[in-house]
Structures are given as structure tokens and as C-alpha cells.
Backbone atoms as SQL, in Angstrom:
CREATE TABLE atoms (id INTEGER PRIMARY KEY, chain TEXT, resi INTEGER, resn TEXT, atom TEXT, x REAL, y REAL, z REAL);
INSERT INTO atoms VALUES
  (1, 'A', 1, 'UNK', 'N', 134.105, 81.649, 124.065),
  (2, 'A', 1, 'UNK', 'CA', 134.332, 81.869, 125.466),
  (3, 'A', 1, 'UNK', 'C', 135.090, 80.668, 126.011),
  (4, 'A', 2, 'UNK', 'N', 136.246, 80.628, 127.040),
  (5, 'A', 2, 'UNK', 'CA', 136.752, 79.560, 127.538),
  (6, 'A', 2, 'UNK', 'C', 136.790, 79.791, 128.498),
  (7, 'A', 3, 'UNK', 'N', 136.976, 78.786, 129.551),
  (8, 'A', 3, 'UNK', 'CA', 137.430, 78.591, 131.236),
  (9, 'A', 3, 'UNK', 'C', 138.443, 78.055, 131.503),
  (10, 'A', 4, 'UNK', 'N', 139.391, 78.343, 132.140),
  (11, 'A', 4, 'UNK', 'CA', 140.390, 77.575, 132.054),
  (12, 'A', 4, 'UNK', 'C', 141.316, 76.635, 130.213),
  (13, 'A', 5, 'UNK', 'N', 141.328, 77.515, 129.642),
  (14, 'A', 5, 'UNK', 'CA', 141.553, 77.259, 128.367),
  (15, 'A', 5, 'UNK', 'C', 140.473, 76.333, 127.714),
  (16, 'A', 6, 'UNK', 'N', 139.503, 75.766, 128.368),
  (17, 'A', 6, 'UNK', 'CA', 138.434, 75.368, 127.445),
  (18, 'A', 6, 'UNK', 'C', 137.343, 76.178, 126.616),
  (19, 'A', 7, 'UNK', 'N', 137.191, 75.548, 125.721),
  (20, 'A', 7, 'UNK', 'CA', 136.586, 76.246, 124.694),
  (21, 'A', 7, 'UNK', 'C', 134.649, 76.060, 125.105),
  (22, 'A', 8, 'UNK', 'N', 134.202, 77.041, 125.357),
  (23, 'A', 8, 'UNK', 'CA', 132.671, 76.706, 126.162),
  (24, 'A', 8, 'UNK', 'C', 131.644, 76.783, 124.689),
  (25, 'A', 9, 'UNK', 'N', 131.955, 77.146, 123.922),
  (26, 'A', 9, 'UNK', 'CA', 131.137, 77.856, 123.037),
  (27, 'A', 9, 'UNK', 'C', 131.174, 76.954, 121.526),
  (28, 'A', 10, 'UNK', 'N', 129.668, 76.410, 121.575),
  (29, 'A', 10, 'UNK', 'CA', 129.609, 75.587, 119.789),
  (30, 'A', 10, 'UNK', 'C', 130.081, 74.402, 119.837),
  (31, 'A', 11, 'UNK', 'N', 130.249, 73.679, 121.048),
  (32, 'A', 11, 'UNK', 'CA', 130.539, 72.463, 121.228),
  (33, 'A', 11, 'UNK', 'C', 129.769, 71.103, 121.114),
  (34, 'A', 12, 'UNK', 'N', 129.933, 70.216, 120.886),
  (35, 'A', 12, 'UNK', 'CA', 129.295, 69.205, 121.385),
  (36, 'A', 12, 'UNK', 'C', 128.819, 68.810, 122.370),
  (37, 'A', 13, 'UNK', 'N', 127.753, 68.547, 123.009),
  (38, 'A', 13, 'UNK', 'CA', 127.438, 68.535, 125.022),
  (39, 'A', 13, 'UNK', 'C', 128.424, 67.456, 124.948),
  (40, 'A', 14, 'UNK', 'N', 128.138, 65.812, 124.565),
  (41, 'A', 14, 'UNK', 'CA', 129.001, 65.405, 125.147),
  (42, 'A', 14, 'UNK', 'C', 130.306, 65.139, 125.268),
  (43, 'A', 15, 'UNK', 'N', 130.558, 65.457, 124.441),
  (44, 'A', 15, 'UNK', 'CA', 132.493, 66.256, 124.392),
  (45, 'A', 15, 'UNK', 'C', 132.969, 66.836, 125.201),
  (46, 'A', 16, 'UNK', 'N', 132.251, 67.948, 125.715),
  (47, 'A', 16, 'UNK', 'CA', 131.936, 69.096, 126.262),
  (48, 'A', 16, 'UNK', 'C', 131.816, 69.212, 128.107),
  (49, 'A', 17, 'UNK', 'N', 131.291, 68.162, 128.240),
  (50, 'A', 17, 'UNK', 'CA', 130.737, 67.920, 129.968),
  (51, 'A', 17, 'UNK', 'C', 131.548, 66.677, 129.708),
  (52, 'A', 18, 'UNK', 'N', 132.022, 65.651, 128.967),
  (53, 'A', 18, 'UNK', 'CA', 133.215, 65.059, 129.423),
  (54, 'A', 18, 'UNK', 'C', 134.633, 65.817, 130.067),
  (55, 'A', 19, 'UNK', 'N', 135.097, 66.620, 129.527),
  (56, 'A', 19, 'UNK', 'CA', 136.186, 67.454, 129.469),
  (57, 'A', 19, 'UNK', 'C', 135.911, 68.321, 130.458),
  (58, 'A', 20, 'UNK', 'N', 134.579, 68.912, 130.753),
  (59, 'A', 20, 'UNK', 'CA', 134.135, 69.933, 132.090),
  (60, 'A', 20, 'UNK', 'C', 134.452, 68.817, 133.097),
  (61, 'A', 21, 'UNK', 'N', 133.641, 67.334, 133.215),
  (62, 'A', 21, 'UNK', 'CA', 134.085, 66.502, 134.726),
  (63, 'A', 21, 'UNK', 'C', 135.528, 66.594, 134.520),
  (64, 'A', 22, 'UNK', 'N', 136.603, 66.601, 133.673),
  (65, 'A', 22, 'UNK', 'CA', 137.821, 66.141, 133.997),
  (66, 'A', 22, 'UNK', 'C', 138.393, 67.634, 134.627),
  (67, 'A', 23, 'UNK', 'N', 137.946, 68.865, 134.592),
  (68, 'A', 23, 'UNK', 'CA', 138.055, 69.786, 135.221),
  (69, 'A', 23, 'UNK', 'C', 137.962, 69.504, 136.745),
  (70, 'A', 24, 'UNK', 'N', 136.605, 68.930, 137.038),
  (71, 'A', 24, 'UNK', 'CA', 136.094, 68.300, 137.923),
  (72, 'A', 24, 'UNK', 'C', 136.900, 67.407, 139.039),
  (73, 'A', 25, 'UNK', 'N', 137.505, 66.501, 138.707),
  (74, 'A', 25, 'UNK', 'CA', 137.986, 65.365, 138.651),
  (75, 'A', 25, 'UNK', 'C', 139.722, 65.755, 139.136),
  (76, 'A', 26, 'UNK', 'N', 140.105, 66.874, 138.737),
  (77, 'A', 26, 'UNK', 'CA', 141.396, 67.802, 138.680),
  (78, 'A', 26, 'UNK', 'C', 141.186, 68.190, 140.169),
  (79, 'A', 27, 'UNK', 'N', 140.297, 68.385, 140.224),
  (80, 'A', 27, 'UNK', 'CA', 139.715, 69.569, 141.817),
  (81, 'A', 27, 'UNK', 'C', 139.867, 70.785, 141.115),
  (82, 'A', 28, 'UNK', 'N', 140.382, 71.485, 140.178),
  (83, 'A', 28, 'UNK', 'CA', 140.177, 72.965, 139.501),
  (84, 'A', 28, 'UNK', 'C', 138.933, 73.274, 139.577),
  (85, 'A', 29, 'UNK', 'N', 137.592, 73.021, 139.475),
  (86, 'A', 29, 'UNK', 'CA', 136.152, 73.412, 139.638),
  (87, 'A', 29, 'UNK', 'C', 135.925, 72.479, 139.955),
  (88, 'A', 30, 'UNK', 'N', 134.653, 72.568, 140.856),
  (89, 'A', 30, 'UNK', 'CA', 133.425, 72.135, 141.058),
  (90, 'A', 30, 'UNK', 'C', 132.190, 72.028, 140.146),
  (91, 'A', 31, 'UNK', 'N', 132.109, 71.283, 139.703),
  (92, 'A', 31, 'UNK', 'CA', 130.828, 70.914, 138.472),
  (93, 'A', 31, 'UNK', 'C', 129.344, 70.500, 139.664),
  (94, 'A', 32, 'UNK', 'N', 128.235, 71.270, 139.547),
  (95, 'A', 32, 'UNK', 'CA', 127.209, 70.376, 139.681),
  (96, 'A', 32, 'UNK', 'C', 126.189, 70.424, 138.610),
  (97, 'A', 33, 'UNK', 'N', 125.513, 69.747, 139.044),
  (98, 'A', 33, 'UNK', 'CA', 124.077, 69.553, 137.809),
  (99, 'A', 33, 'UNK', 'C', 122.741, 69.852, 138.392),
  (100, 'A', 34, 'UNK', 'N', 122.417, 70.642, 137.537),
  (101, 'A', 34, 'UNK', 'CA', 120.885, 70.779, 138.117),
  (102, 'A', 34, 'UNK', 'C', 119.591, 70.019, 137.876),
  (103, 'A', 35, 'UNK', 'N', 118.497, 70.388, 138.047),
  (104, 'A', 35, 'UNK', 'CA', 117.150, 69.263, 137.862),
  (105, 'A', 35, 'UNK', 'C', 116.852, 68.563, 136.502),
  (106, 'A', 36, 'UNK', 'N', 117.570, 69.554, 135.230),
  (107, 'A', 36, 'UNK', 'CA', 117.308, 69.405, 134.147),
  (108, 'A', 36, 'UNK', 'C', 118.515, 68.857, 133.818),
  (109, 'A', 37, 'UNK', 'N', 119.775, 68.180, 134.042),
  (110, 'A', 37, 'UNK', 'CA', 120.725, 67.865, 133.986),
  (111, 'A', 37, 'UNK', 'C', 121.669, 68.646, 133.324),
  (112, 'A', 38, 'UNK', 'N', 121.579, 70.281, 133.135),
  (113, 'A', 38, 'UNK', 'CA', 122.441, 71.169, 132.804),
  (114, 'A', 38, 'UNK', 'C', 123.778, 70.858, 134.182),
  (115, 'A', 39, 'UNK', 'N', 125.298, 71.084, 133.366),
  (116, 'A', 39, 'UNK', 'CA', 125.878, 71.344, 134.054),
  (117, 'A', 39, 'UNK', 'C', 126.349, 72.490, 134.352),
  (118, 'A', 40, 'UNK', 'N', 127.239, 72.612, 135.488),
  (119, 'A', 40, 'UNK', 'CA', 127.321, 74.035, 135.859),
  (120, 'A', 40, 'UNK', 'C', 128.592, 74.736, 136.389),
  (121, 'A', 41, 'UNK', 'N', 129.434, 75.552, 136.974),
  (122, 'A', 41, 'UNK', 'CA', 130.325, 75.625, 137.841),
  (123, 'A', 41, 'UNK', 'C', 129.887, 77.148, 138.592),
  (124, 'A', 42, 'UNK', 'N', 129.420, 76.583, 139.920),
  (125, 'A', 42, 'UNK', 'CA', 128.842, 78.004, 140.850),
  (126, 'A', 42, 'UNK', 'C', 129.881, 79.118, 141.051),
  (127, 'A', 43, 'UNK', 'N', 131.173, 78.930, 140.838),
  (128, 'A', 43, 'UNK', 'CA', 132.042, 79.921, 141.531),
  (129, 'A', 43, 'UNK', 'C', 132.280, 80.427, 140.709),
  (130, 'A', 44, 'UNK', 'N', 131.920, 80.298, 139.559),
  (131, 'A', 44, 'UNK', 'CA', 132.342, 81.471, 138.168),
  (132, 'A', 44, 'UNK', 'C', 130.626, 81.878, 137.976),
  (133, 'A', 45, 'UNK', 'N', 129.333, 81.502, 138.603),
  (134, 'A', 45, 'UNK', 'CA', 128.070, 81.469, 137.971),
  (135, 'A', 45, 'UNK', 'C', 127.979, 80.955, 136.460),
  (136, 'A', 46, 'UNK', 'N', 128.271, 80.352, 136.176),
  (137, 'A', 46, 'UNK', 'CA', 128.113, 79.052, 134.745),
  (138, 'A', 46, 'UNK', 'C', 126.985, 78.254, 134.756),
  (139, 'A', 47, 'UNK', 'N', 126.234, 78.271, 133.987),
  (140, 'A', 47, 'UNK', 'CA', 125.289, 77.195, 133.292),
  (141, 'A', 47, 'UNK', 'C', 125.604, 76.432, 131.716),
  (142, 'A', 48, 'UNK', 'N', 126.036, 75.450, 131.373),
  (143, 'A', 48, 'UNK', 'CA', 126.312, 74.537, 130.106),
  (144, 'A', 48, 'UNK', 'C', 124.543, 74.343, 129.623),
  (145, 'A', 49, 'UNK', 'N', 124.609, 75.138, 128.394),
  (146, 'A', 49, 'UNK', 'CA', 123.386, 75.094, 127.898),
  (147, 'A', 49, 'UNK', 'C', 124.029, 74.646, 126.396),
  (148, 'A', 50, 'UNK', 'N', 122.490, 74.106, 125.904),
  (149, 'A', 50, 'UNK', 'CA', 122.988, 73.849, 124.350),
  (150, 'A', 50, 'UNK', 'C', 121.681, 74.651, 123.594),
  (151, 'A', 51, 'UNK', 'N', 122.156, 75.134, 122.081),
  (152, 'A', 51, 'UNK', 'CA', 120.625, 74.738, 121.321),
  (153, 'A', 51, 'UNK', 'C', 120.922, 74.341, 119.971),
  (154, 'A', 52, 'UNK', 'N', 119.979, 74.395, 119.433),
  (155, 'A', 52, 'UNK', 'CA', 120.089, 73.524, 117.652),
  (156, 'A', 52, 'UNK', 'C', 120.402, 74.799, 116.733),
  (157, 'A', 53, 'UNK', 'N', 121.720, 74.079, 116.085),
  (158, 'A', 53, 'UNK', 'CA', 122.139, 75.200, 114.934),
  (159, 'A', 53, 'UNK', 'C', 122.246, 74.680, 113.739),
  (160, 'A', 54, 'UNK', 'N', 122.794, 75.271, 113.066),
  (161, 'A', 54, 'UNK', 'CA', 123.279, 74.450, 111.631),
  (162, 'A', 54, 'UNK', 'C', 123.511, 73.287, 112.058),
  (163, 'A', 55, 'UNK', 'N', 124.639, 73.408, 112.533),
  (164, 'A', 55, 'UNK', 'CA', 125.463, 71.951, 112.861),
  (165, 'A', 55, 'UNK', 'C', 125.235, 71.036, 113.326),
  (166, 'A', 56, 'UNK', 'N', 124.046, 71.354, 114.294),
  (167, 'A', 56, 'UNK', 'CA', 123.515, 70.473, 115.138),
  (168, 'A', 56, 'UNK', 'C', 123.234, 70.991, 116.631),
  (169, 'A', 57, 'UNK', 'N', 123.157, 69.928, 117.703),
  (170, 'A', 57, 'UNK', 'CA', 123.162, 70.600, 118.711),
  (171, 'A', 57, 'UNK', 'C', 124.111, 71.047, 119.441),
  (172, 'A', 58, 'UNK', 'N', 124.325, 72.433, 119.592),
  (173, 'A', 58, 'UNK', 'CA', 125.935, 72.931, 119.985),
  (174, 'A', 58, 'UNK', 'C', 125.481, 73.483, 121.518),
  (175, 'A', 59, 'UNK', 'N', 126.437, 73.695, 122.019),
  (176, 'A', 59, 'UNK', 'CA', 126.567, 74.200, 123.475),
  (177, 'A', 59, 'UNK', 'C', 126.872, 75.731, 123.646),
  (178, 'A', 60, 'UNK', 'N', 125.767, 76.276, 124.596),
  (179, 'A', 60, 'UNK', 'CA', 126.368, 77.761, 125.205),
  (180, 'A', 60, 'UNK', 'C', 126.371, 78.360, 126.326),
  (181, 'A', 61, 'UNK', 'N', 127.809, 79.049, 127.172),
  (182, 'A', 61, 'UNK', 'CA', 127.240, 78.962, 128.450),
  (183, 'A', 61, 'UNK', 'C', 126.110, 80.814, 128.591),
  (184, 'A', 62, 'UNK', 'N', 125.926, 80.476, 129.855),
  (185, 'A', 62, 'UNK', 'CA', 125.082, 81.241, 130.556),
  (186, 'A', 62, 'UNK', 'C', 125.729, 81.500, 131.744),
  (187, 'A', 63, 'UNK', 'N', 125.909, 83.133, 131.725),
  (188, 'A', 63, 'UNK', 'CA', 126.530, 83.260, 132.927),
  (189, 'A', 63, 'UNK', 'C', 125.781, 83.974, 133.746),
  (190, 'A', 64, 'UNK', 'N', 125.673, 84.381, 134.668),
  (191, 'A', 64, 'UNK', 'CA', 125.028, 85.035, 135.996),
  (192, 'A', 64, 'UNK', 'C', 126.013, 86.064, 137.052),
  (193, 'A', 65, 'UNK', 'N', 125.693, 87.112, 137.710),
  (194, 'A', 65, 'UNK', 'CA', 126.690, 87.794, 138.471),
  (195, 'A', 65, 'UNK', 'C', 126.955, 86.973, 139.467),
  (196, 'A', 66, 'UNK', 'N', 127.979, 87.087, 139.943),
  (197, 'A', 66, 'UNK', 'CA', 128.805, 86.615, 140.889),
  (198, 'A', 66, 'UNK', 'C', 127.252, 86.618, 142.524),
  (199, 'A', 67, 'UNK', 'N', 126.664, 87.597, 142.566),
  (200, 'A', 67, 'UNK', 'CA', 125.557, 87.410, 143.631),
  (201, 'A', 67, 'UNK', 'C', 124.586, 86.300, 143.445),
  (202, 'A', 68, 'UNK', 'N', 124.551, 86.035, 141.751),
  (203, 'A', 68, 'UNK', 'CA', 123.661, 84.565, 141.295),
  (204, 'A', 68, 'UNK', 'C', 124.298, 83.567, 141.630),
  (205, 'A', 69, 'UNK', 'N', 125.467, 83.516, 142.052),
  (206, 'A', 69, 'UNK', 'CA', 126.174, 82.161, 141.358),
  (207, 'A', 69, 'UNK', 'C', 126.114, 80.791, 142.216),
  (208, 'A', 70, 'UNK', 'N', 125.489, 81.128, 142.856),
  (209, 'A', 70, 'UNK', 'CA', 125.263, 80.075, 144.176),
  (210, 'A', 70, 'UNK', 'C', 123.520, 79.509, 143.240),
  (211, 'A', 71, 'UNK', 'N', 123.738, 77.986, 143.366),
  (212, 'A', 71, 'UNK', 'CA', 122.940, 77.359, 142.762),
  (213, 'A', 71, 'UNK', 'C', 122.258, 77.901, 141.265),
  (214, 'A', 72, 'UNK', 'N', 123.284, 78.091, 140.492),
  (215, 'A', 72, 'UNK', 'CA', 122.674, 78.770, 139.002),
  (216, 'A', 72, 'UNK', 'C', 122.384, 77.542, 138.492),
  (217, 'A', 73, 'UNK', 'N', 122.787, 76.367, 138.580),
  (218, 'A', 73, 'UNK', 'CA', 122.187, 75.287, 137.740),
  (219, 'A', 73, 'UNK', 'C', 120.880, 75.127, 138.198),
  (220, 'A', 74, 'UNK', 'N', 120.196, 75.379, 139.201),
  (221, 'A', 74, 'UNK', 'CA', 119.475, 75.256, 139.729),
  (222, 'A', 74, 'UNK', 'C', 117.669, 76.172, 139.196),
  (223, 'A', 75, 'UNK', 'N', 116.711, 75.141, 138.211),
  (224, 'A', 75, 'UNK', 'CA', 115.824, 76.240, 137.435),
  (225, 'A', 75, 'UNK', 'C', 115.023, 76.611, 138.312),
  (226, 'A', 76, 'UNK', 'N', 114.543, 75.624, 139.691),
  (227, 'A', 76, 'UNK', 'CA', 114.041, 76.228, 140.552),
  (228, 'A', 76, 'UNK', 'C', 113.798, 77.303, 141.346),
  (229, 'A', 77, 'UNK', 'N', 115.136, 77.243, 141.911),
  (230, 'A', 77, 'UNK', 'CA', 115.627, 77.872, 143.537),
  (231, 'A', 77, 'UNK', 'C', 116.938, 78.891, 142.696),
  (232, 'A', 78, 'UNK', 'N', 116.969, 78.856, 141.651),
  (233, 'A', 78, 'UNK', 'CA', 118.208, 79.533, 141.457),
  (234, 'A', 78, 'UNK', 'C', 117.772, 81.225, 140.766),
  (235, 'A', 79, 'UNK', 'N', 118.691, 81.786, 140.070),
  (236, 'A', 79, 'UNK', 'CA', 118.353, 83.359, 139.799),
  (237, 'A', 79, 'UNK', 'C', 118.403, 83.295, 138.264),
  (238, 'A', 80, 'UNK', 'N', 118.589, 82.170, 137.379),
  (239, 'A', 80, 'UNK', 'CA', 118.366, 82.231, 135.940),
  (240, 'A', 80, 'UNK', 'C', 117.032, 82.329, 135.692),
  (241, 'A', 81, 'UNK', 'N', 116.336, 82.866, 135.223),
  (242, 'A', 81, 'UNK', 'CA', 115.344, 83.758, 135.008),
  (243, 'A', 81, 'UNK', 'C', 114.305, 82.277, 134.189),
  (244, 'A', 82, 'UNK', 'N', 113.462, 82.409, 134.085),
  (245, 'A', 82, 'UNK', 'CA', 112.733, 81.161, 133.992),
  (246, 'A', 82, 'UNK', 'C', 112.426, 80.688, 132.081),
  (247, 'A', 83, 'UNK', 'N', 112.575, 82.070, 131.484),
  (248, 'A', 83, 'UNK', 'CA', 112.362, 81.999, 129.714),
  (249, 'A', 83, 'UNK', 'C', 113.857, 81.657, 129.603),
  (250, 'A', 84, 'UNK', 'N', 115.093, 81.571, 129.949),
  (251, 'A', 84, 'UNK', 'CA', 116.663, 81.214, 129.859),
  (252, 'A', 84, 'UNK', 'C', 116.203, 79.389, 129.484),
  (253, 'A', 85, 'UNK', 'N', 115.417, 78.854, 130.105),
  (254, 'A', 85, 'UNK', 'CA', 115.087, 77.915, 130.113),
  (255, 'A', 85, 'UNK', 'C', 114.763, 76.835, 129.045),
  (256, 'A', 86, 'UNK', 'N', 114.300, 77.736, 128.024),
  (257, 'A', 86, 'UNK', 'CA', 113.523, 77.555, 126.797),
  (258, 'A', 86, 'UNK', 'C', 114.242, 76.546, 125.962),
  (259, 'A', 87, 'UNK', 'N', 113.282, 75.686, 125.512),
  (260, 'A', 87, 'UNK', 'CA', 114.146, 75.318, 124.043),
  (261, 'A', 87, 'UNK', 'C', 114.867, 74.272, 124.418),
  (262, 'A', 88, 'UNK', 'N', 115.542, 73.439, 123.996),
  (263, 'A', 88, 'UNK', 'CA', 116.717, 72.499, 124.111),
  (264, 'A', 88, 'UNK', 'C', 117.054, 72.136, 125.041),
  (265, 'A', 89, 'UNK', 'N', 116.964, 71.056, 125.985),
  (266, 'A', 89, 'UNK', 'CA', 117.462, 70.793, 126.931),
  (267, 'A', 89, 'UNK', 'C', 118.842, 69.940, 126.948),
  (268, 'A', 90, 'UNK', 'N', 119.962, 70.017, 128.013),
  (269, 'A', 90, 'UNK', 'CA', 120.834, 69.198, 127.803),
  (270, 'A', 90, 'UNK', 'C', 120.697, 68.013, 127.621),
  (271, 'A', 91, 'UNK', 'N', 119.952, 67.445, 128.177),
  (272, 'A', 91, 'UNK', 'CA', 119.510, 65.659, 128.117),
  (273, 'A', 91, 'UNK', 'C', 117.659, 65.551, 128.287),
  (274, 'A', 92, 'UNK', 'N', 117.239, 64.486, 127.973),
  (275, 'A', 92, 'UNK', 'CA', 115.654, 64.351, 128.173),
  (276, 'A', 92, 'UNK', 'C', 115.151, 64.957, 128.960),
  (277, 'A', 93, 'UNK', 'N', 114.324, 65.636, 129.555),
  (278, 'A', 93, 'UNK', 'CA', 113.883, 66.261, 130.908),
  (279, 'A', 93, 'UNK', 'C', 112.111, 65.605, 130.871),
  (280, 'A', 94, 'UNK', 'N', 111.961, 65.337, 131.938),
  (281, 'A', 94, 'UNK', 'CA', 110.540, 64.711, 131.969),
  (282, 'A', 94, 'UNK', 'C', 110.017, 64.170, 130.414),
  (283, 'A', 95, 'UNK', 'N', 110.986, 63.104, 129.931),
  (284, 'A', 95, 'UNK', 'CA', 110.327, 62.665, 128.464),
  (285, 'A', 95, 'UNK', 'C', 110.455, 63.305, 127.350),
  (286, 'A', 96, 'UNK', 'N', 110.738, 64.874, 127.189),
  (287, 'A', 96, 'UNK', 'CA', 111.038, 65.765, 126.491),
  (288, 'A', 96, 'UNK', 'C', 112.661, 66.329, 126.259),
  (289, 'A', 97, 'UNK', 'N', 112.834, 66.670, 124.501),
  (290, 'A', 97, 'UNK', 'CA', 114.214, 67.389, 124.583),
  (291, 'A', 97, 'UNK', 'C', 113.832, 69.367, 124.448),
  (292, 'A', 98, 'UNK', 'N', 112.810, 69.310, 124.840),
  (293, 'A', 98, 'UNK', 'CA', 112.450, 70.531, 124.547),
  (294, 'A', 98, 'UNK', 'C', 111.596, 71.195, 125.774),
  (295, 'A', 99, 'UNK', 'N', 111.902, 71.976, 125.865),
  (296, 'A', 99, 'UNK', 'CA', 110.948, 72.585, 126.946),
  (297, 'A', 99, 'UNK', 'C', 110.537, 74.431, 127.178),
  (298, 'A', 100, 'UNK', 'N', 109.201, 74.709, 127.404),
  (299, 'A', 100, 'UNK', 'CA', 108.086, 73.429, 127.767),
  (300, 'A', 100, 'UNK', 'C', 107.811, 72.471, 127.361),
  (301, 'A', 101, 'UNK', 'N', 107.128, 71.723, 128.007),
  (302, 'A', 101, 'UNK', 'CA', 106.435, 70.915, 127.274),
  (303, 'A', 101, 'UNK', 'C', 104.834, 71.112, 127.170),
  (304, 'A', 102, 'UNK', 'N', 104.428, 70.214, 125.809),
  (305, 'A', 102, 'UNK', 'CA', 102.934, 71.055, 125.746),
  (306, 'A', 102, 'UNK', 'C', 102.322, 70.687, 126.465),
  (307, 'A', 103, 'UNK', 'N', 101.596, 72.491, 126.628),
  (308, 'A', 103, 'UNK', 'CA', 100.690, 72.101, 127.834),
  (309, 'A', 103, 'UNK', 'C', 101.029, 72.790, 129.198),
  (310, 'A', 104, 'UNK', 'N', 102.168, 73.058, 129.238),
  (311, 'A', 104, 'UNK', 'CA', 102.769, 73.811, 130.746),
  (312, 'A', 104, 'UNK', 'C', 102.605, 74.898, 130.905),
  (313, 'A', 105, 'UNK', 'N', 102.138, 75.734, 132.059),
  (314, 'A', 105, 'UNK', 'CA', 101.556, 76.868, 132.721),
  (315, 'A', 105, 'UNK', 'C', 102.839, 77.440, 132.227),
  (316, 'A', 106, 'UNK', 'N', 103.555, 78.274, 132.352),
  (317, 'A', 106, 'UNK', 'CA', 104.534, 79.132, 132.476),
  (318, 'A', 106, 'UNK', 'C', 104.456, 80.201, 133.552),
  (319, 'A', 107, 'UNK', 'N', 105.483, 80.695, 134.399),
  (320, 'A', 107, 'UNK', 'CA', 104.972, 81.863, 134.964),
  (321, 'A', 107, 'UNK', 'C', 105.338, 83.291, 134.617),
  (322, 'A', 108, 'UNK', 'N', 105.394, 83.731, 132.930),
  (323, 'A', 108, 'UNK', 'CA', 106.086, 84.592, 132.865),
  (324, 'A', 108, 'UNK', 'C', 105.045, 85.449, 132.804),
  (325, 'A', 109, 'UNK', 'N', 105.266, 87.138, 132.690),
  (326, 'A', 109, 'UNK', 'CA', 104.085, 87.912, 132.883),
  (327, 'A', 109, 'UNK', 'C', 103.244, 87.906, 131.636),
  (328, 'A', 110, 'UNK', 'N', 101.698, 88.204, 131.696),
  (329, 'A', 110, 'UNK', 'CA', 100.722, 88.185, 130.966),
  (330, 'A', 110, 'UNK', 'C', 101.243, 88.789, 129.837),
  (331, 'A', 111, 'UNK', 'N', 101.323, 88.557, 128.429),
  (332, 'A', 111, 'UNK', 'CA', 101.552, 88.929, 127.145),
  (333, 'A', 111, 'UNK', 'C', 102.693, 88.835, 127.168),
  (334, 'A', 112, 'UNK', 'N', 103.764, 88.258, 127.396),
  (335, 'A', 112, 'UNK', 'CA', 104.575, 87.929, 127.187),
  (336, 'A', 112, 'UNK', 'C', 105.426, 86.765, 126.653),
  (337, 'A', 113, 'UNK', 'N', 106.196, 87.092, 125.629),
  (338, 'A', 113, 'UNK', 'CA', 106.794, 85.793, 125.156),
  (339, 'A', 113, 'UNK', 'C', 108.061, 85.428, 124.826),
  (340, 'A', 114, 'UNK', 'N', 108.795, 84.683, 124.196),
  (341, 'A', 114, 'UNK', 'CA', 109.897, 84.429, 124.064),
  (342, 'A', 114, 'UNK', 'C', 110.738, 85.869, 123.236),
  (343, 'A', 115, 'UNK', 'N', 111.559, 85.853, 123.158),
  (344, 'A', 115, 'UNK', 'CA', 112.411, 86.549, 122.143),
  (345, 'A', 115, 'UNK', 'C', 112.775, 85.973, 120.857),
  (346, 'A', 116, 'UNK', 'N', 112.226, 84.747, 120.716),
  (347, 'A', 116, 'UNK', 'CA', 112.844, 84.267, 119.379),
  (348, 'A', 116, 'UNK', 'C', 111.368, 83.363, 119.238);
């Protein structure tokens, strides 16, 4: 997948969100970051997610409809669904590269669990 001829998909994060700020930096998008330090671009609904593959840790985005796209980086207040969350975080998040962390309530419905 690309944006603007960038390549979003199997990347390195920090390769990756270097080259997204210089998007940034262009004025061509708006990059923000959310609580978990995912980056993002609201006007396309984009989230820069990574997880662990062969290779290592690669990058994938997450997109949202155009009615989400207002604060999608956002795990709180935003419309990415709360299990999207899982697994790998872009950078440390509360001490952890993984999340949850053990021990955390979740609010997804009763018997329910990940897909993977």
C-alpha cells in the first residue's frame, strides 16, 4: 500500500515515520500521534501500526472510513475498535512493547478474544 508514492507496508517504523514527518514537514499531510505514539494522517483515516514477522518488526497501516478519520490515532476517543490495538506497539507504551499488559481489564465482550 502507498500514500503519496510511499511504500506503507513491511517497513521499518523508523525509516518509516522518518519519511512520513518529511511528508509532514512538506505541508502534503498532516501527521499526528496518538497516546501510544502510533502515527497517523486523519484526512486519509491512517494509523502506522507495526507487528513482528520474520523479519522483524515491520509496519502496517490501518485504515478507517473517511466518517472515522477524525482522531484515528487516537485509542481512546477515536473509532479504531479497541482489539486493533493488540500486540506490538510502535514505541514503549506504559513500560511495555506489547499490549495489554498483564493484568489489564479489557473491554471487549464476554467470551471473546483475539483473532490470532
Amino acid at each position: 500500500m502507498t500514500l503519496d508514492g510511499l511504500e506503507l507496508t513491511g517497513r521499518v517504523p523508523a525509516v518509516l515515520e522518518e519519511t512520513v514527518l518529511d511528508l509532514h514537514s512538506s505541508g502534503a499531510r498532516k501527521v499526528s500521534y496518538g497516546p501510544r505514539g502510533n502515527p497517523g494522517i486523519n484526512d486519509v483515516g491512517m494509523v502506522l501500526r507495526v507487528q513482528d514477522t520474520a523479519s522483524g518488526v515491520m509496519t502496517r497501516p490501518v485504515l478507517v472510513g473517511r466518517e472515522w478519520a477524525d482522531r484515528c490515532t487516537d485509542d481512546w476517543e477515536g473509532s479504531v475498535p479497541e482489539c486493533e490495538w493488540l500486540g506490538r506497539q510502535w514505541c514503549v507504551y506504559n513500560g511495555s512493547d506489547v499490549w495489554p499488559p498483564p493484568g489489564y481489564a479489557t473491554n471487549w465482550p464476554p467470551g471473546w478474544s483475539p483473532p490470532f
